[in-house]
PDB file of N, CA, C and O in Angstrom:
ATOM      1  N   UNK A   1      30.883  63.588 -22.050  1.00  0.00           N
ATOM      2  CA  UNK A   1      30.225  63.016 -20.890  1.00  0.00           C
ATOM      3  C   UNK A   1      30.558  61.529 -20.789  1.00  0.00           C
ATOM      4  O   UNK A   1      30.808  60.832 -21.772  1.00  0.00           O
ATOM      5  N   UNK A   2      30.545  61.112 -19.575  1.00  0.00           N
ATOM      6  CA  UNK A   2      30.480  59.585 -19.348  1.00  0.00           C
ATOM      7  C   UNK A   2      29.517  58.828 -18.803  1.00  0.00           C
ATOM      8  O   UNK A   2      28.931  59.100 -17.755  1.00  0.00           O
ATOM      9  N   UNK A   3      29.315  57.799 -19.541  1.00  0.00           N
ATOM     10  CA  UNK A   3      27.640  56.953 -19.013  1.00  0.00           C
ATOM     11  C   UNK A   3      28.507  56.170 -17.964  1.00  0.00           C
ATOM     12  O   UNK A   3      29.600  55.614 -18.075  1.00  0.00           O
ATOM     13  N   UNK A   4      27.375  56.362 -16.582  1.00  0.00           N
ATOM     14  CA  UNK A   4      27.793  55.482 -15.712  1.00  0.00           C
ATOM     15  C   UNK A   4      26.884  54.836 -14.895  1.00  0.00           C
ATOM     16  O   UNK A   4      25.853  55.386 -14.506  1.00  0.00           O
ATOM     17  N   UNK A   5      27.258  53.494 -14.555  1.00  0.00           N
ATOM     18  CA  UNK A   5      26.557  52.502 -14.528  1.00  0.00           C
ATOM     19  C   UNK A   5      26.729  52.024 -13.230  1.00  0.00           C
ATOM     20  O   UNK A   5      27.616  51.176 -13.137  1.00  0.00           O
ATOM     21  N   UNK A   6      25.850  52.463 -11.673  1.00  0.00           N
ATOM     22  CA  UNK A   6      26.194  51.400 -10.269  1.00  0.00           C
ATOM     23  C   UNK A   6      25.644  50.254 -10.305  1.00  0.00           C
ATOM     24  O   UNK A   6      24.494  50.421 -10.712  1.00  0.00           O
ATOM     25  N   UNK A   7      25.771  49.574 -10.175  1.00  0.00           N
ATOM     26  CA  UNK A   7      24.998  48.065  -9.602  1.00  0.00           C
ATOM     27  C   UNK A   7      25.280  47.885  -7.994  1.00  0.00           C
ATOM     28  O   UNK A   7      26.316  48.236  -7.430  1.00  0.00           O
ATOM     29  N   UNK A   8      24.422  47.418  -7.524  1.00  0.00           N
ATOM     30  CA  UNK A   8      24.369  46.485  -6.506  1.00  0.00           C
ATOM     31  C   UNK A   8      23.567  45.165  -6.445  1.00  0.00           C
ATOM     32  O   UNK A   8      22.627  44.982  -7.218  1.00  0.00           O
ATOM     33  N   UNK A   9      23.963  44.181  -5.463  1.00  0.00           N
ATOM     34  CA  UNK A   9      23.581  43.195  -5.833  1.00  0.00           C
ATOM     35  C   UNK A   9      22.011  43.363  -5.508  1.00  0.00           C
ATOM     36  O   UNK A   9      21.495  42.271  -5.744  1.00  0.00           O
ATOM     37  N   UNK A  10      20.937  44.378  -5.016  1.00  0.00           N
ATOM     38  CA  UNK A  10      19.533  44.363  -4.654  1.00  0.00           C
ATOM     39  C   UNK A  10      19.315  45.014  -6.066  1.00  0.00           C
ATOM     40  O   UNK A  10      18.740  44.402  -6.966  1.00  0.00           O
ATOM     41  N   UNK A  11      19.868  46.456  -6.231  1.00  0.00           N
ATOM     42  CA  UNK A  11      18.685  46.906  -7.416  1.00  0.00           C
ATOM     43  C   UNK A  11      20.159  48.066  -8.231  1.00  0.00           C
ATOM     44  O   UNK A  11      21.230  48.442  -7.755  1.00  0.00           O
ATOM     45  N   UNK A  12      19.594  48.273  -9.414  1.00  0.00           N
ATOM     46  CA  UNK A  12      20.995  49.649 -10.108  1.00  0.00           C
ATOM     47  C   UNK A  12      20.522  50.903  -9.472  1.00  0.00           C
ATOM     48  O   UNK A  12      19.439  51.485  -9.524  1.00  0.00           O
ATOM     49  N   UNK A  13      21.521  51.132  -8.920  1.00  0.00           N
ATOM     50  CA  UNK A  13      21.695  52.109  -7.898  1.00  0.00           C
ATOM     51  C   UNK A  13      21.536  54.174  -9.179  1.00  0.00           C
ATOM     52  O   UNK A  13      21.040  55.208  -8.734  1.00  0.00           O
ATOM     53  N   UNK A  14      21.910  54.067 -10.068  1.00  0.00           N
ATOM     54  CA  UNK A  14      22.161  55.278 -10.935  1.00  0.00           C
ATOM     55  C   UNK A  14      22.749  54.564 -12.241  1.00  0.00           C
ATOM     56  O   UNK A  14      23.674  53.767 -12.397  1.00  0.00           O
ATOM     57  N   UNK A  15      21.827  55.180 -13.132  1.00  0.00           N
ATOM     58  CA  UNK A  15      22.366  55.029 -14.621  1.00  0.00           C
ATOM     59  C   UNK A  15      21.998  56.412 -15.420  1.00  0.00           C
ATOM     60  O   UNK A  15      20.862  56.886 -15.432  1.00  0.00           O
ATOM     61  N   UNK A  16      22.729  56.784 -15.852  1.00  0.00           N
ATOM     62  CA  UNK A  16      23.001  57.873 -16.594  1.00  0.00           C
ATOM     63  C   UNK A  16      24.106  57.853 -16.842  1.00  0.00           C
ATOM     64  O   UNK A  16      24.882  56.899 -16.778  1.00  0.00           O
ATOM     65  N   UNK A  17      24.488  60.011 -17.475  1.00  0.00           N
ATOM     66  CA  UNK A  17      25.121  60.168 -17.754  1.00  0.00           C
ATOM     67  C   UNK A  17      26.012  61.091 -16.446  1.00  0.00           C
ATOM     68  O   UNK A  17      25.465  61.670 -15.507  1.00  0.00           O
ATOM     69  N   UNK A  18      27.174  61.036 -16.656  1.00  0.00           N
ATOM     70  CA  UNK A  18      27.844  62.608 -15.684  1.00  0.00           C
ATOM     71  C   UNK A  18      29.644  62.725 -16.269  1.00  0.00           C
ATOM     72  O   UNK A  18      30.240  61.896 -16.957  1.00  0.00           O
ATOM     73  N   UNK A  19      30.125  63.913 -15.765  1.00  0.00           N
ATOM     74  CA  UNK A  19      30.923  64.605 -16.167  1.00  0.00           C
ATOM     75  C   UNK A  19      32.375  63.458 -15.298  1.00  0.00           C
ATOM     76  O   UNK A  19      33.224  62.871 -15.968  1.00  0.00           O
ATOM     77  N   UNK A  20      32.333  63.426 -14.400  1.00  0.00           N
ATOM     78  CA  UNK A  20      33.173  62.794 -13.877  1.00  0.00           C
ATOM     79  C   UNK A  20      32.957  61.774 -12.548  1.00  0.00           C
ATOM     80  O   UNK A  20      31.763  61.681 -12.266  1.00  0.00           O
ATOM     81  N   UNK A  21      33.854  60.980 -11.661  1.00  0.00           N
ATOM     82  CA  UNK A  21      33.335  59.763 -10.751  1.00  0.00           C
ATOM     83  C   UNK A  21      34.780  59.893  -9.987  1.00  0.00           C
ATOM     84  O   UNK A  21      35.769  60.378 -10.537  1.00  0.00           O
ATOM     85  N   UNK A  22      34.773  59.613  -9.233  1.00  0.00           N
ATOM     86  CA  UNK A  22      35.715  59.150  -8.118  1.00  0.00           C
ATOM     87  C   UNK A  22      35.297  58.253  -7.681  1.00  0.00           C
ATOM     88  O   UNK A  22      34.077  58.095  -7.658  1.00  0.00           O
ATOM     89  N   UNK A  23      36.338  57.138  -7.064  1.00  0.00           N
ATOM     90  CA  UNK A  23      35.971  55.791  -6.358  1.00  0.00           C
ATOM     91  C   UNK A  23      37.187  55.444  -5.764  1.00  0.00           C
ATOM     92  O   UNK A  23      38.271  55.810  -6.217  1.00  0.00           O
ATOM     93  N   UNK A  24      37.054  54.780  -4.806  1.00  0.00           N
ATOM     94  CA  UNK A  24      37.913  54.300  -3.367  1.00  0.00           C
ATOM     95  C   UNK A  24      38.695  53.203  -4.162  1.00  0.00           C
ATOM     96  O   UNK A  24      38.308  52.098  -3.784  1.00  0.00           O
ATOM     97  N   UNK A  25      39.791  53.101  -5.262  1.00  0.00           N
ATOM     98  CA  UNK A  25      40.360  52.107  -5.259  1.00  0.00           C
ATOM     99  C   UNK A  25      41.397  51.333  -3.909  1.00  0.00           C
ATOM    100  O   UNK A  25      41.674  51.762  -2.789  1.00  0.00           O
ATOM    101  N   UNK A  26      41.780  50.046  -4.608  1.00  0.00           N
ATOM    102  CA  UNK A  26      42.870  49.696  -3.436  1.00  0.00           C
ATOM    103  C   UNK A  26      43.886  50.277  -3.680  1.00  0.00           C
ATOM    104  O   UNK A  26      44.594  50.017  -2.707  1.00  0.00           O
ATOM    105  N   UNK A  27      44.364  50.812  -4.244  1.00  0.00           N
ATOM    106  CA  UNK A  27      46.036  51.575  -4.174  1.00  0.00           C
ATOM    107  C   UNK A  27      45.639  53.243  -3.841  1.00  0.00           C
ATOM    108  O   UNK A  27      46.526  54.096  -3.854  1.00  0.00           O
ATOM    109  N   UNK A  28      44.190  53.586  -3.543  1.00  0.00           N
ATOM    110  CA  UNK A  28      44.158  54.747  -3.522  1.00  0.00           C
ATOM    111  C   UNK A  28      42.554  55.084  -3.988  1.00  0.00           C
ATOM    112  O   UNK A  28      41.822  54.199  -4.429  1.00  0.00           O
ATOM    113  N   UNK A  29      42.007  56.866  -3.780  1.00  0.00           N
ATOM    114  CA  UNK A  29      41.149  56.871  -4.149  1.00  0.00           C
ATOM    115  C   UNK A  29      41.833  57.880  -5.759  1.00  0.00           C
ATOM    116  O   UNK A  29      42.871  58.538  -5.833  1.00  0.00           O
ATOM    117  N   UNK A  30      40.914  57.668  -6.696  1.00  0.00           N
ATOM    118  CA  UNK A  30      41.020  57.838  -8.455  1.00  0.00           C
ATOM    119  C   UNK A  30      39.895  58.638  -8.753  1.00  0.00           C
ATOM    120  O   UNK A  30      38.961  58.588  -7.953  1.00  0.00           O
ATOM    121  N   UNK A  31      39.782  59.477  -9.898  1.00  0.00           N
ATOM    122  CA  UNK A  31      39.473  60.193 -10.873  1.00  0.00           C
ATOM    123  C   UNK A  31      39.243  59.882 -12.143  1.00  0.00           C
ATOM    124  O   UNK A  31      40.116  59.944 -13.009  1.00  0.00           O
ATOM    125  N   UNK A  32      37.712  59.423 -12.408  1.00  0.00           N
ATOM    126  CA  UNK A  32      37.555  58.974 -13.850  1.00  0.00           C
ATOM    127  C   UNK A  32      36.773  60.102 -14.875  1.00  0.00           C
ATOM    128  O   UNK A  32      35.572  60.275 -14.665  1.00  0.00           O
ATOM    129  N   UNK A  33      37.478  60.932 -16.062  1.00  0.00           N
ATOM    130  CA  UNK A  33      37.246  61.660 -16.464  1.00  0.00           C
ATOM    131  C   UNK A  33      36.992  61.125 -17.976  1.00  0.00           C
ATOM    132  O   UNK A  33      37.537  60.149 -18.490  1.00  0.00           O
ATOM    133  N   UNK A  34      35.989  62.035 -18.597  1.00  0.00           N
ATOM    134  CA  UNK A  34      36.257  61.437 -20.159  1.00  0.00           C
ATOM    135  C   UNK A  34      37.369  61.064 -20.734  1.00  0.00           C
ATOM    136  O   UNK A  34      38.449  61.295 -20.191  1.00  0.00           O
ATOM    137  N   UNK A  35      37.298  60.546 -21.703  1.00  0.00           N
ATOM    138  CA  UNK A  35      38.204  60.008 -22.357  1.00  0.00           C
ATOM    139  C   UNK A  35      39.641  59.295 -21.426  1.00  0.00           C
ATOM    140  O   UNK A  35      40.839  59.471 -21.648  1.00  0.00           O
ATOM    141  N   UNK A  36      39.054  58.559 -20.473  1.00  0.00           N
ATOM    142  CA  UNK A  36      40.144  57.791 -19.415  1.00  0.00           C
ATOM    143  C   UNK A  36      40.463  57.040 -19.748  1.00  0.00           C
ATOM    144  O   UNK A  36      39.482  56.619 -20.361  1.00  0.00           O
ATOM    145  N   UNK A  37      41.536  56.060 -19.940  1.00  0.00           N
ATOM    146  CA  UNK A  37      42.031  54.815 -19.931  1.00  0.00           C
ATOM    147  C   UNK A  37      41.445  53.973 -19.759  1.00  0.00           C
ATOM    148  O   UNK A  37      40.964  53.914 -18.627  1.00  0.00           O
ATOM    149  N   UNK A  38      41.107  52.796 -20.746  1.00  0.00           N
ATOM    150  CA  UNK A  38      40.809  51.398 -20.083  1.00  0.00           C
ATOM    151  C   UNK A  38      41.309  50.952 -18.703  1.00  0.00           C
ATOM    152  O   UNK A  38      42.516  50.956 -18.464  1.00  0.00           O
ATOM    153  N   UNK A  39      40.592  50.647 -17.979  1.00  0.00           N
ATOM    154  CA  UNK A  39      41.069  50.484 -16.630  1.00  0.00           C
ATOM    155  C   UNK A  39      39.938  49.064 -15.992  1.00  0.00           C
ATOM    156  O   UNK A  39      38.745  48.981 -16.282  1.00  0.00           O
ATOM    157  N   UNK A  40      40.768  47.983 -15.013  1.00  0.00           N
ATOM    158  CA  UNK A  40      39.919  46.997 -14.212  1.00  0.00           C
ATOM    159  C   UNK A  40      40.380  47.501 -12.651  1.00  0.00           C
ATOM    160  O   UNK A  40      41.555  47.517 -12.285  1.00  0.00           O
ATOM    161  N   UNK A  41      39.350  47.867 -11.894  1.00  0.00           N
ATOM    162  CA  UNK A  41      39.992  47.709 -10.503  1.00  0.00           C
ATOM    163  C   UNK A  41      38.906  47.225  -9.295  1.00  0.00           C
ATOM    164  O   UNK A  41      37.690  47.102  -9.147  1.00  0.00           O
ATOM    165  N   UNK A  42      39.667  47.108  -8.832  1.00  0.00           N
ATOM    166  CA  UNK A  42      38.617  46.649  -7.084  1.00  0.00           C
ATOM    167  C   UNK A  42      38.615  47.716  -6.171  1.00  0.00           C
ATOM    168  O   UNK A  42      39.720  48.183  -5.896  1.00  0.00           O
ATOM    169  N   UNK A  43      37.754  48.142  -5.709  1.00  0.00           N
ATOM    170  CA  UNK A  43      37.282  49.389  -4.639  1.00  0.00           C
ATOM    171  C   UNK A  43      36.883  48.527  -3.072  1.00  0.00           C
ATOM    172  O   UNK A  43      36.334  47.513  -2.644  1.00  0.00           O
ATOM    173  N   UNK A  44      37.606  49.760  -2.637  1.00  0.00           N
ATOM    174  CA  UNK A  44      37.830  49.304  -0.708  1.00  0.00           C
ATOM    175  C   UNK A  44      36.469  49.994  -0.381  1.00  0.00           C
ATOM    176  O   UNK A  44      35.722  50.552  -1.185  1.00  0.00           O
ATOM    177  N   UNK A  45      36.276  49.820   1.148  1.00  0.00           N
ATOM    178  CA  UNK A  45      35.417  50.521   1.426  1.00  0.00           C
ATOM    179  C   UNK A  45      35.485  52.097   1.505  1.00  0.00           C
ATOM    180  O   UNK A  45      36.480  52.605   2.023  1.00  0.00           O
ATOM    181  N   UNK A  46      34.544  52.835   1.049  1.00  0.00           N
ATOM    182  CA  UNK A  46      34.796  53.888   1.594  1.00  0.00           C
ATOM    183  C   UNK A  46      33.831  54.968   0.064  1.00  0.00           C
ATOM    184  O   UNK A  46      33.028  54.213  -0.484  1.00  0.00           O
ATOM    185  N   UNK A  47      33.819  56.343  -0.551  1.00  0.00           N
ATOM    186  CA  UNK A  47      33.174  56.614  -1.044  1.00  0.00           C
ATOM    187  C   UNK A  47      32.913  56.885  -2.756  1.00  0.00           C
ATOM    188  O   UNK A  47      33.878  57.306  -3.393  1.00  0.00           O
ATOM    189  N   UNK A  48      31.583  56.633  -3.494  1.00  0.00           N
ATOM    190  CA  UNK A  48      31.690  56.622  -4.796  1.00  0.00           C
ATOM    191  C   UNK A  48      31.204  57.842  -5.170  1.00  0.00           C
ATOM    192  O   UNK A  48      30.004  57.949  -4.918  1.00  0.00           O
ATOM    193  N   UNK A  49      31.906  59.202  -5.894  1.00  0.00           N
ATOM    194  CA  UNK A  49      31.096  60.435  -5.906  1.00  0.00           C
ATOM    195  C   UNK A  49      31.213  60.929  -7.422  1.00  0.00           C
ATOM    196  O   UNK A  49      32.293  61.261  -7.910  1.00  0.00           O
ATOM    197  N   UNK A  50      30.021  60.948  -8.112  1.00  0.00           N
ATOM    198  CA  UNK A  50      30.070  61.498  -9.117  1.00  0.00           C
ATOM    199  C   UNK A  50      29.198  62.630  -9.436  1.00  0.00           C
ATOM    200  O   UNK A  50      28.208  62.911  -8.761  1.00  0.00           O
ATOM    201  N   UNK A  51      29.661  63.420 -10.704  1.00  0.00           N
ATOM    202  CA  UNK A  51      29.034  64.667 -10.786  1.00  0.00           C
ATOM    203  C   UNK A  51      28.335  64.629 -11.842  1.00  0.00           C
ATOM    204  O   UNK A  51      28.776  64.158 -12.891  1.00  0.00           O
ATOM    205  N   UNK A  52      26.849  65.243 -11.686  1.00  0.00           N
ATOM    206  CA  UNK A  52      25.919  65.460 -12.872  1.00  0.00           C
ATOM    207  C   UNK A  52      25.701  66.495 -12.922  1.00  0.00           C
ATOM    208  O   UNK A  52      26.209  67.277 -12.119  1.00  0.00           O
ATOM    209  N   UNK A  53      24.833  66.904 -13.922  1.00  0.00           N
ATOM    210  CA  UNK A  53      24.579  68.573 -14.121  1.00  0.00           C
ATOM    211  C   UNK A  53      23.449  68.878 -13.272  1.00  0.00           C
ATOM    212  O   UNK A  53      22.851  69.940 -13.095  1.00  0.00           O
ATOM    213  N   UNK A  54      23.301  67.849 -12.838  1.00  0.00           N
ATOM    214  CA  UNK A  54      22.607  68.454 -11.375  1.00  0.00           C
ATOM    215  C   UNK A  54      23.050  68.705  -9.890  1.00  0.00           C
ATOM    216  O   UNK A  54      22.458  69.115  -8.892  1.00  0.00           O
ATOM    217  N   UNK A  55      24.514  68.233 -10.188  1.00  0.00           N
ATOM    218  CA  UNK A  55      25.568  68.338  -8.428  1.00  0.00           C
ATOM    219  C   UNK A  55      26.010  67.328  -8.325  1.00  0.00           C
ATOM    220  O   UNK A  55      25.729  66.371  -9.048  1.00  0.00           O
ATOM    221  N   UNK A  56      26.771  67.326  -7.434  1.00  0.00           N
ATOM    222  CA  UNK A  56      27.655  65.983  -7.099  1.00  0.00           C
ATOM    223  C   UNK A  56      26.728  65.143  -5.815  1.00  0.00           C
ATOM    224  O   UNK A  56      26.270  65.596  -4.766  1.00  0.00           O
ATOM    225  N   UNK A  57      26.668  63.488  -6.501  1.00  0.00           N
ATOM    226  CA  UNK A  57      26.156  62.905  -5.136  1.00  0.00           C
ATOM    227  C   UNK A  57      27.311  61.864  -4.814  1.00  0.00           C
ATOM    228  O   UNK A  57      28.233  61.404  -5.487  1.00  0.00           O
ATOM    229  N   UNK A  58      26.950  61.711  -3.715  1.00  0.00           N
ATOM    230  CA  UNK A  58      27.675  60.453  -3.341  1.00  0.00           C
ATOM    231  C   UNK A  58      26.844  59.426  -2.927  1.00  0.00           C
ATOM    232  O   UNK A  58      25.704  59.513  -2.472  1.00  0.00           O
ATOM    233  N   UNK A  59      27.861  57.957  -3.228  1.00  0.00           N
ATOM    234  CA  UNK A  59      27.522  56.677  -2.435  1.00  0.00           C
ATOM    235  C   UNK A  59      28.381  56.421  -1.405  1.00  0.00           C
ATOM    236  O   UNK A  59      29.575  56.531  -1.684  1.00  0.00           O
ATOM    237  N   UNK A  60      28.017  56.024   0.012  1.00  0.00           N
ATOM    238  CA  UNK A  60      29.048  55.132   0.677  1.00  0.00           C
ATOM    239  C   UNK A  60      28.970  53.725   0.316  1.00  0.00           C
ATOM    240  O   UNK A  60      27.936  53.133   0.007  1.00  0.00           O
ATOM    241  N   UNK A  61      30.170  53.225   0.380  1.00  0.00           N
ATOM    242  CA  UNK A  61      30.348  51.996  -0.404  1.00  0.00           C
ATOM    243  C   UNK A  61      31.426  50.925   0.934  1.00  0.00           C
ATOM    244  O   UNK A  61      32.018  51.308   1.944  1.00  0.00           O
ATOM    245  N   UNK A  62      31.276  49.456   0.288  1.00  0.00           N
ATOM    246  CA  UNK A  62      31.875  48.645   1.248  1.00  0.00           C
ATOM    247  C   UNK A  62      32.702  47.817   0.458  1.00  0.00           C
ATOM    248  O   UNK A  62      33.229  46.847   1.003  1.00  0.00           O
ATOM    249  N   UNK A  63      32.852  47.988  -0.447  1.00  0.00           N
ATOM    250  CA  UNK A  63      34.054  47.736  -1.793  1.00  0.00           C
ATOM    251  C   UNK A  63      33.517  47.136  -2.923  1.00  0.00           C
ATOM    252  O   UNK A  63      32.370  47.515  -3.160  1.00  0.00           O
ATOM    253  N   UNK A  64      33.894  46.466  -3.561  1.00  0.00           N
ATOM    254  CA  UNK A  64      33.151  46.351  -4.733  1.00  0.00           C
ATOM    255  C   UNK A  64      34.350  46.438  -6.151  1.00  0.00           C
ATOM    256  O   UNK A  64      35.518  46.563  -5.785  1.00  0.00           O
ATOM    257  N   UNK A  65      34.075  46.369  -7.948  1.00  0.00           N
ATOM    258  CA  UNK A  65      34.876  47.046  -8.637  1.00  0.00           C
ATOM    259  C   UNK A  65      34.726  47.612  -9.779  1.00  0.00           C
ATOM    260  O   UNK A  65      33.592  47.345 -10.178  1.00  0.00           O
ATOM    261  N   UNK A  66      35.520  48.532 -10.828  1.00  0.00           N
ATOM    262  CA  UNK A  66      35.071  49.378 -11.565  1.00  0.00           C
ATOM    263  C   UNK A  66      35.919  49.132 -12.939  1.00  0.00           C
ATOM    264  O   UNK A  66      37.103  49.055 -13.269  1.00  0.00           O
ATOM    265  N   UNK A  67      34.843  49.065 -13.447  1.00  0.00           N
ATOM    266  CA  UNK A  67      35.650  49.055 -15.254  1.00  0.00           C
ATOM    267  C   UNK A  67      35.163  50.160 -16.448  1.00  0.00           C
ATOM    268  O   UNK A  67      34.033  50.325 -16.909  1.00  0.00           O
ATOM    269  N   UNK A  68      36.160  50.708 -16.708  1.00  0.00           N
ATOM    270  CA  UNK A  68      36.613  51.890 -17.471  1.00  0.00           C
ATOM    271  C   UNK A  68      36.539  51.314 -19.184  1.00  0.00           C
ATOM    272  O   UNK A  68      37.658  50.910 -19.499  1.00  0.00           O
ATOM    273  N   UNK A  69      35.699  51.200 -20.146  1.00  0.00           N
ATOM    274  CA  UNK A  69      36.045  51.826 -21.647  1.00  0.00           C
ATOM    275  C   UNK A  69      35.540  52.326 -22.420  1.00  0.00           C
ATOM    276  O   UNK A  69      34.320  52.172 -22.373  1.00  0.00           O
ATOM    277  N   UNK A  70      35.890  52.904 -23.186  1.00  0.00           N
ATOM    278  CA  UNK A  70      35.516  54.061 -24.326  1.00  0.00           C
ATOM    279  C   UNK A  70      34.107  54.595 -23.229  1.00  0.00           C
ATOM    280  O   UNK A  70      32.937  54.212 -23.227  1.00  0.00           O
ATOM    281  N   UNK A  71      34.659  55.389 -22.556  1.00  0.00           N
ATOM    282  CA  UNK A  71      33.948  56.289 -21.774  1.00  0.00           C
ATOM    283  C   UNK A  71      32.450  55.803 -21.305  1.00  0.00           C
ATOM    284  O   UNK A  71      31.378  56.408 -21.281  1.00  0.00           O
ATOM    285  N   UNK A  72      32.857  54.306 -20.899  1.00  0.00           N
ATOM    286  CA  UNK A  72      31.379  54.033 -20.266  1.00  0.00           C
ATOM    287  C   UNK A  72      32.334  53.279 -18.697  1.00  0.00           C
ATOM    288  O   UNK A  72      33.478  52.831 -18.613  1.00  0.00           O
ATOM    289  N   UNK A  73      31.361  53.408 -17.782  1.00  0.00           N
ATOM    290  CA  UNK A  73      32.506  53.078 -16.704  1.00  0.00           C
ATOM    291  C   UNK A  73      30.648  52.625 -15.995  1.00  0.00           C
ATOM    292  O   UNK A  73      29.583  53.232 -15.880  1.00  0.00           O
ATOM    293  N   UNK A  74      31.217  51.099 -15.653  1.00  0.00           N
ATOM    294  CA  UNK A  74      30.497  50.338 -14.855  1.00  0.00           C
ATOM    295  C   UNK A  74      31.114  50.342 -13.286  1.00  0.00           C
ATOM    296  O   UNK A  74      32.255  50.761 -13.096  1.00  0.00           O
ATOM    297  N   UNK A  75      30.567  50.016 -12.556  1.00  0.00           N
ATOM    298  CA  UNK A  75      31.011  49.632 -10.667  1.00  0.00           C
ATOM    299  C   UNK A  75      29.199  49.307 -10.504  1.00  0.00           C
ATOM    300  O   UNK A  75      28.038  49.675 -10.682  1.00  0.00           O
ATOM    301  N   UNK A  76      30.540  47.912  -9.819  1.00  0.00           N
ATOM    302  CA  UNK A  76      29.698  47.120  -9.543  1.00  0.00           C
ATOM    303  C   UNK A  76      29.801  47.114  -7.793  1.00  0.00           C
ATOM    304  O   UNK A  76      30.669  46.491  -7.181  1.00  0.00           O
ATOM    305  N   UNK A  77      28.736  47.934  -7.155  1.00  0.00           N
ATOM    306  CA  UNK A  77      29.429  48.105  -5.378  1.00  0.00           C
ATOM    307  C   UNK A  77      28.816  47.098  -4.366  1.00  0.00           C
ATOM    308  O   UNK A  77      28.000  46.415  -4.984  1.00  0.00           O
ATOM    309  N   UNK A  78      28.877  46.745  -3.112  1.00  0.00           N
ATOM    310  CA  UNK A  78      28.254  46.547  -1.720  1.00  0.00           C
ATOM    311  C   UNK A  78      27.433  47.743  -1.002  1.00  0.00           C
ATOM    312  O   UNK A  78      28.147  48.288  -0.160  1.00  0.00           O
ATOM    313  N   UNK A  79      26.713  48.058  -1.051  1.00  0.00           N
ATOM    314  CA  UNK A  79      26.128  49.184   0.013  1.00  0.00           C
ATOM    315  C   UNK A  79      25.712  49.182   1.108  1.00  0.00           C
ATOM    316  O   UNK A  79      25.344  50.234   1.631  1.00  0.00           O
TER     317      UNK A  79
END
């Protein structure tokens, strides 16, 4: 599993755990799965969707960015 962490600048949007995340980078939208790569990026507008063992939710987002390690992945968004 991966702990993941939204922020916005009013209040933390979701903290837990979930299986996987997608997010609107700038070269594209990405797939963050366990055991992913260290990764820094900046997110465009558009959507943050991750899956828990309770279903997949989404955020719409207005960009923002996301950092990837040892399977904890922060994003920090605009909403």
């Amino acid at each position: 599993m991966l702990r993941l962490k939204i922020v916005s600048p009013e209040k933390v949007v979701f903290n837990g755990e979930v299986e996987s995340v997608t997010v609107p980078g700038t070269s594209g939208e990405f797939e963050i799965l366990v055991d992913h790569a260290p990764i820094i990026s900046s997110l465009e507008i558009g959507t943050v969707t991750y899956v828990t063992k309770e279903g997949r939710l989404s955020l719409p987002v207005r960009g923002g960015f996301v950092s990837v390690q040892k399977n904890e992945v922060n994003v920090c968004v605009e909403v």
